[in-house]
Backbone as ProteinMPNN parsed JSONL, in Angstrom:
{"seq_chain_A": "XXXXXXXXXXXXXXXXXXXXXXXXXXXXXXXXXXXXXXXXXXXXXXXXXXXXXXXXXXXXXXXXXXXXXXXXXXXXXXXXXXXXXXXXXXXXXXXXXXXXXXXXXXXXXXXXXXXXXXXXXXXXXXXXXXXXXXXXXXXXXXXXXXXXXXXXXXXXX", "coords_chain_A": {"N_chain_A": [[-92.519, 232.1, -165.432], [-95.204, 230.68, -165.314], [-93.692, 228.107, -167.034], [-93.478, 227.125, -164.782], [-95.316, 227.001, -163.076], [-97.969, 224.97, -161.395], [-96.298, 223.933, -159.393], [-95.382, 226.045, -157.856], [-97.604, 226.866, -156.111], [-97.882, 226.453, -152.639], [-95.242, 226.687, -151.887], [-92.297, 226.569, -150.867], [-89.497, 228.913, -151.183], [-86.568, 229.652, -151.975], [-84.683, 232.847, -153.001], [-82.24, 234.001, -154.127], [-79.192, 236.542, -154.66], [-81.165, 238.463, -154.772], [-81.974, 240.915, -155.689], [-84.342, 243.243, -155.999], [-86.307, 241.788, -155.749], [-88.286, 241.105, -157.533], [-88.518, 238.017, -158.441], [-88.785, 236.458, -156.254], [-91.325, 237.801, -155.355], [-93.014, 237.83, -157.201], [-93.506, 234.639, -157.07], [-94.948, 234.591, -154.534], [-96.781, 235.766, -155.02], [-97.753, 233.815, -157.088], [-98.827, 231.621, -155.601], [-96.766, 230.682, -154.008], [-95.711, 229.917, -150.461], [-94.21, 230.896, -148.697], [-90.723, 233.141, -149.359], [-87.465, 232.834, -149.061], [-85.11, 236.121, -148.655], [-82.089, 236.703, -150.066], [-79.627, 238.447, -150.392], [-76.623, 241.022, -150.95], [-76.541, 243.553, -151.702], [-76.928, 246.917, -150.74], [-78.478, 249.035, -151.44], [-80.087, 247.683, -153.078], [-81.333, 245.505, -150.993], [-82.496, 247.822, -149.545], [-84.503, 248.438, -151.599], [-85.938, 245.796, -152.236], [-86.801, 245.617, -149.059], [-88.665, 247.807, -149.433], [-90.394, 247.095, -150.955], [-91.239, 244.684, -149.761], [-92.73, 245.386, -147.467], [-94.574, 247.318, -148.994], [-96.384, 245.667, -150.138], [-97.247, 244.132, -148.148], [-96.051, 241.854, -147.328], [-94.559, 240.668, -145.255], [-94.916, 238.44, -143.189], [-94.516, 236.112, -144.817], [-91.863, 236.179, -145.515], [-88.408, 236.267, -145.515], [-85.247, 238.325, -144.927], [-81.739, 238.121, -146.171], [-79.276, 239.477, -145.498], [-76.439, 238.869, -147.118], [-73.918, 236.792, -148.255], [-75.097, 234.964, -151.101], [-73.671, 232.707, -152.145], [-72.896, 231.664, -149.99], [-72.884, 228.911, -148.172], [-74.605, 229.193, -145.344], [-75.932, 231.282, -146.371], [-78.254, 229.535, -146.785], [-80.319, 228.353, -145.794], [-83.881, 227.592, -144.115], [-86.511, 229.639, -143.174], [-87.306, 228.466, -141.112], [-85.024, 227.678, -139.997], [-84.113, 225.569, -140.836], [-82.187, 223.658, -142.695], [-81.295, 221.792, -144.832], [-83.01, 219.757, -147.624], [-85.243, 221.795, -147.738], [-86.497, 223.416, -149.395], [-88.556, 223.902, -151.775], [-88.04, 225.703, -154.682], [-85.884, 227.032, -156.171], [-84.634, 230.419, -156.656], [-82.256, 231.545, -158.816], [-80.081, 233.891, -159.582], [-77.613, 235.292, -160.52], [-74.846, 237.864, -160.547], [-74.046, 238.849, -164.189], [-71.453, 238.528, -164.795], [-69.877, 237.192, -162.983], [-70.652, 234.702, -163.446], [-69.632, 234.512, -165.991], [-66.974, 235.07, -165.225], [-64.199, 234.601, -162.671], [-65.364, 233.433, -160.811], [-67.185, 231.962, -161.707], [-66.744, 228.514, -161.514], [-67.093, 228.685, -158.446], [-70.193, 228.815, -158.791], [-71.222, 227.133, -160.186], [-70.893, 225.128, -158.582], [-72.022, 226.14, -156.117], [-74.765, 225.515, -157.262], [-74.763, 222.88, -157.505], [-74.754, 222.066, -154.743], [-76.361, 223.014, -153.991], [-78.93, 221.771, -155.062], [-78.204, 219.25, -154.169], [-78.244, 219.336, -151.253], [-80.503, 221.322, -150.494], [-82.543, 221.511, -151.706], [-85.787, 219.562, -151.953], [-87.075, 216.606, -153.453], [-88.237, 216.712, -155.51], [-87.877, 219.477, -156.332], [-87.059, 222.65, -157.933], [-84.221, 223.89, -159.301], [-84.016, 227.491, -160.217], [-82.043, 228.818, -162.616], [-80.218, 232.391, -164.044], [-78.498, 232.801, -166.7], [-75.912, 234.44, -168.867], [-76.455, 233.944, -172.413], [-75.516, 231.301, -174.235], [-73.416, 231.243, -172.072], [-72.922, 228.889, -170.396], [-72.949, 225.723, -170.706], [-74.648, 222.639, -171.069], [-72.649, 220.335, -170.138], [-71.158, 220.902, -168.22], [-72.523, 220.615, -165.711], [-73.577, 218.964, -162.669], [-73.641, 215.665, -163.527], [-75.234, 214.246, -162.409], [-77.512, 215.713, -162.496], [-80.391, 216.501, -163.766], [-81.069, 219.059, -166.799], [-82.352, 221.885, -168.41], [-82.603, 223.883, -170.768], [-83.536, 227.465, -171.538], [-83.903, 229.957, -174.013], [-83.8, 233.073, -174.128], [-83.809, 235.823, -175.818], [-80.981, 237.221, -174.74], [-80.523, 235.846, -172.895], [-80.021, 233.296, -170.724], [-82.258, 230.895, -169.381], [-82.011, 228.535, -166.879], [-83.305, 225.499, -166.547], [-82.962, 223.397, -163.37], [-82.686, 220.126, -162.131]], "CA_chain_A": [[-93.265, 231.601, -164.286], [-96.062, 229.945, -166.896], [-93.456, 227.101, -166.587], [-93.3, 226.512, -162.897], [-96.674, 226.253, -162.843], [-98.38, 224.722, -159.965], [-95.071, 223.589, -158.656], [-95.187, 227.222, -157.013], [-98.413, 226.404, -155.244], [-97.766, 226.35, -151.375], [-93.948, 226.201, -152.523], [-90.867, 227.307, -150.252], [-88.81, 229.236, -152.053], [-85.661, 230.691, -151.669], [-84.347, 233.654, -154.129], [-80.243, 234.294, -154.312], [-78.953, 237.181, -155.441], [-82.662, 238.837, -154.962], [-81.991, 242.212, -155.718], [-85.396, 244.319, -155.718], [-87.184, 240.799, -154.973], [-89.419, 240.371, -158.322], [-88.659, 236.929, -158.341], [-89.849, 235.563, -154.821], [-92.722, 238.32, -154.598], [-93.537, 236.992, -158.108], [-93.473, 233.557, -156.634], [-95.584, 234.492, -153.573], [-98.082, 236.672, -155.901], [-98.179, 232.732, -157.395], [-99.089, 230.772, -154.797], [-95.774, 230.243, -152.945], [-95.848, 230.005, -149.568], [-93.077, 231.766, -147.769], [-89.645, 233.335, -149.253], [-86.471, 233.555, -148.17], [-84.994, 236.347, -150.456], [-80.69, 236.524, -150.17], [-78.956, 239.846, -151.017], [-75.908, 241.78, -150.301], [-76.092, 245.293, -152.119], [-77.739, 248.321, -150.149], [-79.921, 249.658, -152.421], [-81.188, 246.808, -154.123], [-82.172, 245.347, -150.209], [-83.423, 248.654, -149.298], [-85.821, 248.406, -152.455], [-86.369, 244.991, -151.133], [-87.27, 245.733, -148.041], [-90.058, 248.719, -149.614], [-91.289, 245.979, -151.776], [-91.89, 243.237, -148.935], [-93.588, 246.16, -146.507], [-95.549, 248.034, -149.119], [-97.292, 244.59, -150.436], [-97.556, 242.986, -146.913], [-95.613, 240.071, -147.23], [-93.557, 240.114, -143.896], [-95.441, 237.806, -142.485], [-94.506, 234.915, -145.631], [-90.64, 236.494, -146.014], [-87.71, 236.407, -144.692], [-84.636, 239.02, -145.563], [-80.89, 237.922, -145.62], [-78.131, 240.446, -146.025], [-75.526, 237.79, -146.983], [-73.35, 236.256, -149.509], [-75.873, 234.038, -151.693], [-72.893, 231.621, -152.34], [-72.483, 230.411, -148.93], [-74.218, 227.861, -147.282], [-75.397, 229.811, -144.353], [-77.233, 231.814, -146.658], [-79.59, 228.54, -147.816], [-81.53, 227.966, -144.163], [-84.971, 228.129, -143.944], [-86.752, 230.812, -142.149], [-87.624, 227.86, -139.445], [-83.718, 226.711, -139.476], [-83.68, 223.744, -142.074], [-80.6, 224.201, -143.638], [-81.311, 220.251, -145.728], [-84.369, 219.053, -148.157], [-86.827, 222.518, -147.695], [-86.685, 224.038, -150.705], [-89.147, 223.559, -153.255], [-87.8, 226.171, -155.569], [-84.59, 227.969, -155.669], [-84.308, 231.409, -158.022], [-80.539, 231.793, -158.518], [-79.984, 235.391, -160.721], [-76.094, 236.254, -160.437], [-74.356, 239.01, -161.855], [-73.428, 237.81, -164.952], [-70.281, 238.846, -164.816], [-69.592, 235.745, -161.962], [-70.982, 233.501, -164.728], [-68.659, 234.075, -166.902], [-66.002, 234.817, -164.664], [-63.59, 233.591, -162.321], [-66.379, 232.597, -159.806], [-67.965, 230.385, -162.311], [-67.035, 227.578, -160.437], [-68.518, 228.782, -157.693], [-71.974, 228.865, -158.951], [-71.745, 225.658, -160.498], [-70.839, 224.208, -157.534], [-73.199, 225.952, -155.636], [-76.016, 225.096, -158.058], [-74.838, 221.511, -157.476], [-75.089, 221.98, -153.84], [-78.247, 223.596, -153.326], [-79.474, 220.586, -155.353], [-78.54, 218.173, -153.358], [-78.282, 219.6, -149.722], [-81.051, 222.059, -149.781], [-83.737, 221.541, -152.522], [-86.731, 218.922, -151.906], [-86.584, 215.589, -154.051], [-89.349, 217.339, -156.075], [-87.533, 220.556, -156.068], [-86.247, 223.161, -159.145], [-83.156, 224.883, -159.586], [-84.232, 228.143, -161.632], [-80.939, 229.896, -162.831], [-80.558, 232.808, -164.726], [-77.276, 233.279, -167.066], [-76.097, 235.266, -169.865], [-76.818, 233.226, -173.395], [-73.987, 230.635, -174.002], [-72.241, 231.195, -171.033], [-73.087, 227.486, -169.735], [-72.945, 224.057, -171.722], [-74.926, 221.01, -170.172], [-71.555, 219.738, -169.556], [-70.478, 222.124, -167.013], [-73.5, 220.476, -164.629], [-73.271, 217.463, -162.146], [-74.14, 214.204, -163.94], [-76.807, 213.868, -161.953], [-78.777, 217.132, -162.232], [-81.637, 216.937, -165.235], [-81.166, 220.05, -167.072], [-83.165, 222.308, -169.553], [-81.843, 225.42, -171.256], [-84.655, 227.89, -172.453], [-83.387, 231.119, -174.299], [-85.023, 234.351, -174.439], [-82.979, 237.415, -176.355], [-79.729, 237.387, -174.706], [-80.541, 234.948, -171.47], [-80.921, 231.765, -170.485], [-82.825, 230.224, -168.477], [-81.843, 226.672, -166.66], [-84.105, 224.95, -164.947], [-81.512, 222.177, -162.916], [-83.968, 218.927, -161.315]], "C_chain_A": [[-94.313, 230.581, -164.699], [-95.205, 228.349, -166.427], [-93.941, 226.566, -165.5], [-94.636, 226.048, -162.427], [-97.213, 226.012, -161.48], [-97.587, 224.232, -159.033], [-94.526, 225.036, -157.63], [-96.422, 227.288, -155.941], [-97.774, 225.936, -153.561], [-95.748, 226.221, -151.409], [-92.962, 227.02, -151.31], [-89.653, 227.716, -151.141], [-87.37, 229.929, -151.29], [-84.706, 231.324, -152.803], [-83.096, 234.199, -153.997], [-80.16, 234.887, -155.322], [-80.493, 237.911, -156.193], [-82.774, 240.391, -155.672], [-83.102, 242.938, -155.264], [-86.366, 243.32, -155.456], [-88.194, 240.642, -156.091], [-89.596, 239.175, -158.217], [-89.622, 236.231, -157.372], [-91.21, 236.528, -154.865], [-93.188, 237.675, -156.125], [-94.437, 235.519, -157.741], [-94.888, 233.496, -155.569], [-97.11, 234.666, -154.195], [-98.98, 234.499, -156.891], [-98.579, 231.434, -157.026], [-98.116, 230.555, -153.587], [-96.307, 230.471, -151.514], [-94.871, 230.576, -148.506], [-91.575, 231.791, -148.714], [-88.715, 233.578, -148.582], [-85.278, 234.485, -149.33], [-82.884, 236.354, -149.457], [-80.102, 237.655, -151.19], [-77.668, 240.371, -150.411], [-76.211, 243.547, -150.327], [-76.935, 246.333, -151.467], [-78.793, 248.831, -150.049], [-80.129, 248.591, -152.646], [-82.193, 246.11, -152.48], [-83.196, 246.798, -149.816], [-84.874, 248.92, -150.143], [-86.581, 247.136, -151.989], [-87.402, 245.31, -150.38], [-88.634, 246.428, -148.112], [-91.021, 248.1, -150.142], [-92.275, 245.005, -150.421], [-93.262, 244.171, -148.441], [-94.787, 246.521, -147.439], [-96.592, 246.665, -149.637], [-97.956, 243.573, -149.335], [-97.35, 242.216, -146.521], [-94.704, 239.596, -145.824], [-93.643, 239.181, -143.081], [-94.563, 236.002, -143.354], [-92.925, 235.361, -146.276], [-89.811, 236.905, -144.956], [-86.366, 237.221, -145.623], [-83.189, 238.325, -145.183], [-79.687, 238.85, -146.544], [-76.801, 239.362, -145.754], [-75.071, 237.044, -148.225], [-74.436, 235.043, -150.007], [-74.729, 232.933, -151.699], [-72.615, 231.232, -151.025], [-73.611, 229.941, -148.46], [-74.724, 228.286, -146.066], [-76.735, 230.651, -145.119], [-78.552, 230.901, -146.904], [-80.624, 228.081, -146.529], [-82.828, 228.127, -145.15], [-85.453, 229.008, -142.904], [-86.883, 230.07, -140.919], [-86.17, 227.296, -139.331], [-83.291, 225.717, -140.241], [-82.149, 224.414, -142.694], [-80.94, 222.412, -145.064], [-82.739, 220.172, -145.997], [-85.661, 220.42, -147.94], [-86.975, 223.18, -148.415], [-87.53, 223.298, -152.078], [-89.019, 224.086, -154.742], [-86.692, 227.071, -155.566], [-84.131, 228.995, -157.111], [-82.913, 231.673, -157.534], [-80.101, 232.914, -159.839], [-78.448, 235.843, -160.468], [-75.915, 237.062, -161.384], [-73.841, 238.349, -162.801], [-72.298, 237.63, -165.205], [-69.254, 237.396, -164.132], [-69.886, 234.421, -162.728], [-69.896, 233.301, -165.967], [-67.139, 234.847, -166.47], [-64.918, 234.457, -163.692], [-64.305, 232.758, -161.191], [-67.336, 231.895, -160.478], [-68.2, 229.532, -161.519], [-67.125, 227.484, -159.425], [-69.66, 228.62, -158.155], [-72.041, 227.946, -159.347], [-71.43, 225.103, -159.303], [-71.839, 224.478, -156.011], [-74.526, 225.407, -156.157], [-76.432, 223.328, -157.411], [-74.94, 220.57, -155.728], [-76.154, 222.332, -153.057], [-79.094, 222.338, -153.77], [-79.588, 219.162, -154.891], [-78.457, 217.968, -151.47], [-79.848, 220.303, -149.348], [-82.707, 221.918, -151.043], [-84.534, 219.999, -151.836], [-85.976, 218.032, -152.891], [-87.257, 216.168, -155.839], [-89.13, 218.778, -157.153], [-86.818, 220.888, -157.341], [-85.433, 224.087, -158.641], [-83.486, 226.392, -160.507], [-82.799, 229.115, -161.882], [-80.827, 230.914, -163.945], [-78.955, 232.948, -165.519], [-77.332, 233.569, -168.438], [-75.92, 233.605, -171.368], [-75.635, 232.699, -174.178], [-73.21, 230.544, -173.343], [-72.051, 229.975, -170.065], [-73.47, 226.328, -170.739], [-73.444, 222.885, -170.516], [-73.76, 220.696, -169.699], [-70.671, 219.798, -168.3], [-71.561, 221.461, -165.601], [-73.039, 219.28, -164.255], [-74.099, 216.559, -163.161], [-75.232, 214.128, -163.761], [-77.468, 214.693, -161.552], [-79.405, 216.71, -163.694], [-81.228, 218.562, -165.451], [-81.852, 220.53, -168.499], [-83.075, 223.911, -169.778], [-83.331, 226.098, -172.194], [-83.789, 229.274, -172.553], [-84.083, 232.275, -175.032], [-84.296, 235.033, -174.616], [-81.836, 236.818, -175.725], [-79.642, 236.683, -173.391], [-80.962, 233.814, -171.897], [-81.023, 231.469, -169.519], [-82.909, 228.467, -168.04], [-82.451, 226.539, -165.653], [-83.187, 223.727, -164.637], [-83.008, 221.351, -162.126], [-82.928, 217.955, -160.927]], "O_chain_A": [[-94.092, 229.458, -164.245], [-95.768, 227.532, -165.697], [-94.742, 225.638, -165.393], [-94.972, 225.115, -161.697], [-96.948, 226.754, -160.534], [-98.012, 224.059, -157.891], [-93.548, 225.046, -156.883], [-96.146, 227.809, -154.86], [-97.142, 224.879, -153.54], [-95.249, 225.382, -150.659], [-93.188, 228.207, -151.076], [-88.948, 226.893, -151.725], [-87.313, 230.565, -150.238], [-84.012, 230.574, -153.49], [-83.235, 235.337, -153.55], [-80.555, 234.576, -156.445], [-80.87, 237.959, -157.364], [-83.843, 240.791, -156.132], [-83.004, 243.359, -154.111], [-87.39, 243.747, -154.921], [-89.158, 239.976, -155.714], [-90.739, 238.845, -157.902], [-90.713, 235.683, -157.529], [-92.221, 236.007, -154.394], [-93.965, 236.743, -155.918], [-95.619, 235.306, -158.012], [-95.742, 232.617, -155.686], [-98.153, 234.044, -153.995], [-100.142, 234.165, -157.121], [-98.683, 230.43, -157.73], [-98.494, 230.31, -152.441], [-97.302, 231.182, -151.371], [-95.203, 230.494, -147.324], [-91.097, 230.676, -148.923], [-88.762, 234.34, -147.616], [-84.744, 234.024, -150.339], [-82.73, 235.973, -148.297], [-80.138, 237.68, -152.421], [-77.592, 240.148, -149.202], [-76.148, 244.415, -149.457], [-77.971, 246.436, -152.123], [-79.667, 249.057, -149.212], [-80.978, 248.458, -151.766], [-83.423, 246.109, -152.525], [-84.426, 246.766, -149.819], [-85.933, 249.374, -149.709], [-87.675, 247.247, -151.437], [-88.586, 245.34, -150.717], [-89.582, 246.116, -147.392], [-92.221, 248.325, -149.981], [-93.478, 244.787, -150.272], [-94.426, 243.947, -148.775], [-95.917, 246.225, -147.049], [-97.777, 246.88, -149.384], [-98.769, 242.658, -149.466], [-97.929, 241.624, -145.61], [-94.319, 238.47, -145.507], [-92.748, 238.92, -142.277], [-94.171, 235.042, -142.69], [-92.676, 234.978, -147.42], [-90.077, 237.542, -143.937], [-86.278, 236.947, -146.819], [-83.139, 237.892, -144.032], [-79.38, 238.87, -147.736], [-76.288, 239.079, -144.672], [-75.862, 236.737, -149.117], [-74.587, 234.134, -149.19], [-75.114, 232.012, -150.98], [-71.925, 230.214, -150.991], [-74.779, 230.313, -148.354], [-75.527, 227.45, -145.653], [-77.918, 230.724, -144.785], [-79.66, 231.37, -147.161], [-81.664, 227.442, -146.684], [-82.922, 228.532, -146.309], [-84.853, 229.116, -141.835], [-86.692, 230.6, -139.824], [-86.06, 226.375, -138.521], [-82.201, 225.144, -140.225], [-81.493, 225.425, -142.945], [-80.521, 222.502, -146.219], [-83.609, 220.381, -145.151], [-86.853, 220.115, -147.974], [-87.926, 223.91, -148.135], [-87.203, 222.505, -152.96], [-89.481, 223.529, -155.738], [-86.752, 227.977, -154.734], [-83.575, 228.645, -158.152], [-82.49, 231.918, -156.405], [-79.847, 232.501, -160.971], [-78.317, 237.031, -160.173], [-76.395, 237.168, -162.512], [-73.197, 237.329, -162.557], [-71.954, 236.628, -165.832], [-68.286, 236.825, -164.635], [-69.361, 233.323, -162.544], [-69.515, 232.319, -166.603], [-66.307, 235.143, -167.329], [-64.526, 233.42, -164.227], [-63.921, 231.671, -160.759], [-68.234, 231.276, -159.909], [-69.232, 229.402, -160.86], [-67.265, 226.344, -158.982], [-70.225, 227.875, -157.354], [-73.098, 227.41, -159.011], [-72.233, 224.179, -159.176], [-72.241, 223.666, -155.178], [-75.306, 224.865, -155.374], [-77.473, 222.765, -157.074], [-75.08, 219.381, -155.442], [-76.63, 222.064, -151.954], [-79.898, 221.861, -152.969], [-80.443, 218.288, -155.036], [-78.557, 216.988, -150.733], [-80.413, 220.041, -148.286], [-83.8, 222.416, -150.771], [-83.763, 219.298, -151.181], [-84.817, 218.237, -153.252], [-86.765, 215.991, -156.954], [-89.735, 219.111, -158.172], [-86.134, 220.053, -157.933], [-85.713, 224.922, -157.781], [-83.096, 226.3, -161.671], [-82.663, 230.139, -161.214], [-81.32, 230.489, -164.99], [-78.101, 233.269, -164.694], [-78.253, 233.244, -169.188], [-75.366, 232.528, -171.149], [-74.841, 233.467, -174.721], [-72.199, 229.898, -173.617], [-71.242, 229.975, -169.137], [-74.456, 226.376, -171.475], [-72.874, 222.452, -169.515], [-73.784, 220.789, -168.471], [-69.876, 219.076, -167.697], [-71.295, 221.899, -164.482], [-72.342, 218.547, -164.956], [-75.232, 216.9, -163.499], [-76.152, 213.982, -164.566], [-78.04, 214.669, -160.462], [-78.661, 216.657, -164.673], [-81.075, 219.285, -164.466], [-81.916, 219.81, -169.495], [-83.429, 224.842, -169.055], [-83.963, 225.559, -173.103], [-83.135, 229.723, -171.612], [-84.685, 232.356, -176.103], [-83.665, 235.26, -173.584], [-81.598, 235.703, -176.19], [-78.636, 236.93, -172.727], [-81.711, 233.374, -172.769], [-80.17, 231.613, -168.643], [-83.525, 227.537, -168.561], [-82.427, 226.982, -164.505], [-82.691, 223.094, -165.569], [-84.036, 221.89, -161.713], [-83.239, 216.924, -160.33]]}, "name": "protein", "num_of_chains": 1, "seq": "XXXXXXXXXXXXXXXXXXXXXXXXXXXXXXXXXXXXXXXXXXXXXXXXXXXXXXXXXXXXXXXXXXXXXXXXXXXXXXXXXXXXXXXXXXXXXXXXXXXXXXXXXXXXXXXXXXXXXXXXXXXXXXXXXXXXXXXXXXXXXXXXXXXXXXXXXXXXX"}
């Protein structure tokens, strides 16, 4: 987070593949200004959901029980679906990373980047360590691989 820096300041975020929601309440806890978090699994929204309530955030979050990979899930809470994202946490199972829905996620990555992020706006993705080569990204995404133990972390611009 240290990275992101003040780029989370008043920031619209939206968190795919949220599970228990550290990320965006992270985010919020850092200035952000409203999440939208993106989940399917049960339990992990129901923890969710105990998270948003018991910290107060309902007011600056929005919940979506819904496939992170489609483009319905990427709105904003006011409707934007284009350009309102200032920060987009993208955590898949890793399993989808390195298998046959790969190219899904790169191609969502490469569509959140240019349908739904700001001009301004970061990609943060999380995947398992080697399981993505610069090469694998659009042309025209900036990218920067940071690796901690057995993850990496790409920020896409």
């Amino acid at each position: 987070f240290s990275s992101l820096g003040a780029q989370l300041l008043d920031a619209q975020v939206l968190d795919l593949f949220a599970g228990s929601g550290s990320l965006g309440l992270e985010a919020l806890s850092r200035g952000a200004k409203c999440v939208r978090f993106v989940e399917t699994g049960h339990r992990a929204l129901d923890a969710l959901k105990e998270n948003v309530v018991g910290l107060g955030l309902e007011e600056q979050t929005e919940i979506a029980q819904t496939d992170a990979l489609n483009e319905s899930a990427w709105r904003s809470s006011g409707g934007e679906q284009r350009g309102w994202a200032d920060v987009v946490f993208m955590d898949p199972p890793y399993p989808m990373v390195q298998g046959r829905e790969r190219g899904e996620v790169l191609a969502a990555c490469e569509a959140l980047m240019r349908d739904v992020m700001t001009h301004e706006g970061v990609l943060v993705l999380h995947a398992p360590k080697g399981a993505l080569d610069t090469a694998e990204f659009a042309d025209s995404l900036s990218t920067d691989e940071r690796v901690y133990g057995s993850t990496s972390i790409w920020y896409l611009r």
